[in-house]
N, C-alpha and C positions, 0 to 999 in steps of 0.2 A: 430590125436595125442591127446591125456588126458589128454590135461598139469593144473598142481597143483596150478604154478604159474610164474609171469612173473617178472625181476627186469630189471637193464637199458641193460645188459650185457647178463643174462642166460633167458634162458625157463627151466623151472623144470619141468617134464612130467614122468607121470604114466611108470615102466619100460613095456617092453611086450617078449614073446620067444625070438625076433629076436634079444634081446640084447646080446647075449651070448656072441657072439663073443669081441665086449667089454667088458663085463666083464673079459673074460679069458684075453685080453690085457692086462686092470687094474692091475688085478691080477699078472701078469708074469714079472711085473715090480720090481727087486730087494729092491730097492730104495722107490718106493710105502708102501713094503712089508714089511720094517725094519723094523716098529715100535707094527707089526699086527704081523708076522709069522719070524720073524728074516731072514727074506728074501726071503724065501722059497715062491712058487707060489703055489695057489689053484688052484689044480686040477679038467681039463675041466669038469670032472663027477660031481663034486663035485659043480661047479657053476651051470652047469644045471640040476643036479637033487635034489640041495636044495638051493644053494644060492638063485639063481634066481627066482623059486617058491615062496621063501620067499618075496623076494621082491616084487614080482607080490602083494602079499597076503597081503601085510602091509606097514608103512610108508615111503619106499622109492621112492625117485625120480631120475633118471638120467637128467644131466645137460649138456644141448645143450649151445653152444655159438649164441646167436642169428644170428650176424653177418654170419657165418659162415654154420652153421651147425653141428661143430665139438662136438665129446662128450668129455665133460671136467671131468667128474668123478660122482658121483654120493652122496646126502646127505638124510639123513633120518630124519627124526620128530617122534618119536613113544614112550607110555612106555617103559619103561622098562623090563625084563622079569617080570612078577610077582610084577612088579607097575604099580601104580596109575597114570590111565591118563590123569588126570589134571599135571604132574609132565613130561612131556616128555622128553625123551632122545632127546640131537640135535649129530646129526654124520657126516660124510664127509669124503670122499678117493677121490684124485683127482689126472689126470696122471700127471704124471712129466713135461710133456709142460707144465700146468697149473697153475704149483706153481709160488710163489713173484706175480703174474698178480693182486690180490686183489679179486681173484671168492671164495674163500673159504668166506672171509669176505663177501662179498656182499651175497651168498647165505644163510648164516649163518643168518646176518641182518634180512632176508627176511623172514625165517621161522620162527624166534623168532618174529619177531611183526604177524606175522598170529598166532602164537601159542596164544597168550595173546590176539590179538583185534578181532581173528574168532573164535578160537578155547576155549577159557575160559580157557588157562592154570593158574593154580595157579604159577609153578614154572618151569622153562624150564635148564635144566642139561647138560654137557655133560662132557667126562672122555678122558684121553690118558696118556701114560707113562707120567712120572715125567720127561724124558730127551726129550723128543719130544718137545722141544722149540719152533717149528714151528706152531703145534696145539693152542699150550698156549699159543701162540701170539696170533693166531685167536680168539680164544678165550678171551682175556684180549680185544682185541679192539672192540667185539662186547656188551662189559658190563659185562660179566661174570667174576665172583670172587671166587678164591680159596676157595674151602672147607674143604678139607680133602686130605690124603694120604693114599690109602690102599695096601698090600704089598701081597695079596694072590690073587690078578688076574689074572696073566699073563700065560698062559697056557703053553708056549713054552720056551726055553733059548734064551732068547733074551739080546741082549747086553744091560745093564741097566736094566734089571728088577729088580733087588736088590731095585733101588729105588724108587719100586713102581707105583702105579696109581694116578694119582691125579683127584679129581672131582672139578668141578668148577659149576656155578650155576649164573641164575639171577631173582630174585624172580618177581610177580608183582607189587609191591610198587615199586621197583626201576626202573623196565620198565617204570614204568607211570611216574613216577619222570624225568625220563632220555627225556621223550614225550615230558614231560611239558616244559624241557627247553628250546628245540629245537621251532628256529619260525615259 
């Protein structure tokens, strides 16, 4: 296994083929899907003949529960298209058993300080609908602060897209600040 990284809870590990079948789960989860395809599921072609690949090829990890074994969803660390890799996107899809448990936080945590203490990010990003409260929690608790609303992202009709994307951000003065406190 190729794992990226470890925290008290997940294993983050390189994805490989045989993941497909989770991802089509992921994927085929309504509720998963609302806020990415207004519900609708990626299609098994379409996970194995690009999701996946992608994955393979670039910053995601899938996330094992240690304990367990089980796959909890999957988070990414990477520019963005056509940015700056000191500037990383952070992402995250996790199945529905896995939500309120605090893994989205914890993994989120975990790749933001590798981004900044291994990786020399200058600024570490990430985006979700403006009505996905659930994200934006995650996001608010791991340091991250509102930046902007942009209202031409959303590919699909999805309920709420009227308003918009919102990006949130946390630079590295504040990561380090945020270090410093902590004993």
């Amino acid at each position: 296994m190729d794992i990226f990284l470890t925290t008290e809870r997940l294993v983050l590990r390189r994805f490989t083929e045989a993941d497909a079948d989770l991802l089509v789960e992921l994927d085929s989860d309504p509720e998963v899907m609302r806020y990415l395809s207004g519900g609708r599921p990626t299609p098994r072609e379409v996970i194995v003949g690009e999701a996946l690949p992608a994955f393979i090829r670039s910053g995601f990890f899938a996330a094992i529960e240690r304990d367990t074994g089980e796959f909890v969803g999957w988070f990414h660390l990477r520019p963005a298209r056509d940015g700056d890799p000191a500037e990383p996107e952070l992402g995250y899809r996790l199945r529905r058993a896995s939500w309120r448990r605090g893994y989205a936080t914890e993994g989120s945590l975990a790749l933001i300080d590798k981004a900044f203490g291994e990786l020399g990010a200058r600024r570490v990003f990430a985006r979700t609908m403006a009505v996905n409260r659930g994200s934006r929690a995650v996001m608010e608790k791991c340091g991250l602060r509102f930046v902007r609303t942009v209202f031409d992202e959303v590919p699909h009709a999805i309920d709420g897209a009227e308003e918009g994307v919102v990006e949130y951000e946390l630079p590295r003065a504040e990561w380090e600040a945020g270090r410093a406190k902590k004993p």
